[in-house]
C-alpha positions, 0 to 999 in steps of 0.5 A: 172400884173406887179408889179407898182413902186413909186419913191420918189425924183427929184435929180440926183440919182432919174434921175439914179434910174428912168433909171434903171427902164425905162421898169416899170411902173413907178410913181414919186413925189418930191418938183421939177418936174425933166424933165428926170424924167418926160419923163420916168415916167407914172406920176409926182407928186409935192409934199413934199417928206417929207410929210409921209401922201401926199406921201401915198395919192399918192401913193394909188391913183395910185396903186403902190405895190413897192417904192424906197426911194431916199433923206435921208430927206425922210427916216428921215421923215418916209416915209418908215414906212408911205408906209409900214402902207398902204401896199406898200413895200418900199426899204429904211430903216424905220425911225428908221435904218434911224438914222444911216445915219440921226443921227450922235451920233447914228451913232458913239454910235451904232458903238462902242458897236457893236464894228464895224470895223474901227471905229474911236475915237469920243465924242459927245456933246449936246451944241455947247460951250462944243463942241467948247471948246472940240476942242480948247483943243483936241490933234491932229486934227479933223472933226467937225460934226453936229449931223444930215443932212447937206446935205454933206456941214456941216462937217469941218476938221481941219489942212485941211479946217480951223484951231482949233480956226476957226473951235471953231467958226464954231461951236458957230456960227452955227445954230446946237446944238449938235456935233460929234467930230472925229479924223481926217483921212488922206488918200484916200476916197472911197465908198461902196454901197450895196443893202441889204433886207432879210439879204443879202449884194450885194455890188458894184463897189467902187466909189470916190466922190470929195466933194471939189468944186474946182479944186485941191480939193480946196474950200468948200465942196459940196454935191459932184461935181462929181465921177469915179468908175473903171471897176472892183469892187477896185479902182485903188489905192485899193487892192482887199482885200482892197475892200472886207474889205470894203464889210465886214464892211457893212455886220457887220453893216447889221448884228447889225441893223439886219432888215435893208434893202434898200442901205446901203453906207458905205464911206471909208477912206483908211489910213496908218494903214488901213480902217476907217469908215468916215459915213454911208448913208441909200441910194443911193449917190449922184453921187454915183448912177450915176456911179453905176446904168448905169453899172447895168446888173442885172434887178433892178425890180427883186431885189424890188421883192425880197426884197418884197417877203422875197426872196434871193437877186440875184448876181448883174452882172455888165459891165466890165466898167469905169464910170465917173460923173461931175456935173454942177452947178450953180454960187456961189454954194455951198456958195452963188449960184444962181437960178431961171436962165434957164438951156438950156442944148444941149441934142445932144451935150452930145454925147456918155454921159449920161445926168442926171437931178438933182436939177432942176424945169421944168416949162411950159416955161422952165427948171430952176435952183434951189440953188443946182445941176443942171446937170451931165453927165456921160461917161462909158468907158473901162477905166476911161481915155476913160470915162472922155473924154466922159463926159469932151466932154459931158460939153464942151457946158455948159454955163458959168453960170455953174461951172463945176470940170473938173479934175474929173477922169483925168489921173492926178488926178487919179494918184494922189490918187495913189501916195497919198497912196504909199506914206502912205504905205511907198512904 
């Protein structure tokens, strides 16, 4: 009998996940019911994902033996530890690796006395007045962190989005009460996630997500509008050393939390003196996972299984092929957005795209938005310019209800970055 899987999440990254398990029997829960996800599963449970107890109930009621753990919340919550209790094998770290994505102080602290490369300076503080009066007086300028999830929209950097004095009252105003402060890098972002169980790193394509929610890179940040990843493991303004660099990062971290497993990502920034660790995530990203997932040759089961079994993780083999994602979402995210409108998404007009659900309701009379994201396409191509226009094609009959960045893996943008880091070399 073949082994049954449980998945925990409604997002876009659950909607990649699910598809990359299309030939499992497959079972979900989350606190929206995802219409792509529905039509691939065998069941779907409304639940609180994370609810460690409902989460077991369900999944002991329909007999899995494997999960995957998609949002950080969940992990925060202990819904590894709670699966594990019951005898089902979870792919995600417990609650207590967890922290390095979860807690932020954990995070710095434990990459410091692990002396982790490219760690970058830091200080911690546990009341928002000496945070605040810490960045008032600090040389040079920095990013301004809550201690825990924000759900990508809690970071600030200074001499960027705001200034010192702006960013002191961001602090005092907020609702967080401890901060980490860091200095500030200058250079290109990039990601590395990395499947990992037994002690083995399996790395994948480097994607770059664009945060910002506008074009230009201009506005707030958002929990990512969208993402490209080229058809071999580098960037096109990476270096392959570069990459690998990036991948032994991750294996040093793996090695000093020594019982990790699940998708460690590891979010770089390339800078004129080399690769800083801007965080860690215990989990698939999102967008990440849409890029990275459909190019995906290696059979994503047999990697669960030898998780489970305590079995060498397999080589991943990936199609030689660009992806890029863009998201849409709803008016006045990520500040003031607006829900509850009914989402009316031509699946035929996204043509040779691939249609991902994300932070949407399906309901008996519809498909509905909820205040975050509600869709993305994706294109995979040869080349990131051929896979843009997929995906631009892909959105071209998006209501105007929905904001979409439309320069995500342009040529122009593209090239950008480029020049951005040969300009940093000093080439």
């Amino acid at each position: 009998m073949s082994d049954s899987v449980l998945l925990v999440g409604g997002g876009g990254r659950e909607h990649a996940i699910a598809r990359a398990l299309a030939d499992t029997e497959l079972y979900a829960c989350a606190s929206n019911r995802n219409p792509g996800i529905a039509r691939i599963a065998t069941d779907v449970e409304t639940l609180d994902e994370t609810d460690p107890a409902a989460v077991v109930e369900y999944a002991e009621s329909v007999g899995v033996s494997l999960a995957v753990i998609g949002p950080e919340a969940a992990l925060e919550a202990g819904v590894v530890d709670a699966l594990e209790d019951v005898g089902v094998y979870a792919f995600g770290p417990r609650q207590a690796d967890a922290r390095i994505e979860t807690d932020k102080t954990f995070q710095r602290e434990f990459m410091d006395e692990n002396d982790i490369t490219g760690t970058p300076e830091f200080a911690t503080f546990a009341d928002p007045d000496s945070a605040a009066e810490y960045v008032e007086s600090v040389e040079g300028h920095v990013a301004v962190k809550p201690r825990g999830l924000t759900g990508g929209k809690g970071v600030r950097v200074t001499g960027d989005q705001l200034s010192k004095p702006e960013a002191a009252t961001y602090i005092r105003n907020s609702d967080y009460e401890e901060w980490v402060i860091e200095e500030r890098l200058v250079g290109e972002e990039f990601t590395v996630q990395a499947f990992v169980a037994n002690g083995d790193v399996r790395g994948t394509p480097a994607v770059q997500d664009h945060k910002r929610a506008y074009e230009g890179d201009e506005g707030p940040n958002t929990g990512g509008m969208g993402s490209y990843s080229d058809a071999r493991f580098a960037l096109p303004f990476m270096t392959d050393e570069e990459y690998d660099e990036a991948l032994g990062i991750i294996q040093e971290t793996v090695e000093a939390l020594e019982d990790y497993r699940g998708i460690l990502y590891g979010q770089f920034m390339l800078t004129a003196e080399g690769l800083k660790v801007v965080e860690f995530n215990a989990r698939f990203g999102d967008p990440e996972a849409m890029n990275t997932l459909p190019v995906l040759e290696t059979d994503f089961l047999d990697v669960l299984g030898a998780a489970r079994d305590g079995e060498p993780l397999p080589e991943l083999a990936f199609a030689a092929q660009a992806t890029v994602c863009k998201y849409a979402v709803p008016a006045g995210y990520p500040t003031d957005p607006e829900d509850g409108a009914e989402v009316a998404v031509d699946e035929e007009s996204v043509g040779d795209g691939l249609l991902f659900y994300a932070s949407v309701d399906e309901r008996d009379d519809g498909i509905y938005t909820t205040t975050s994201r509600s869709f993305a396409v994706v294109g995979v191509a040869d080349s990131i310019d051929r896979a843009e226009r997929i995906a631009e094609d892909g959105l071209s009959d998006v209501d105007e209800g929905f904001h979409v960045r439309h320069d995500i893996g342009t040529e122009e943008l593209v090239q950008s970055r480029i020049d951005h880091m040969a300009e940093l070399r000093g080439e």
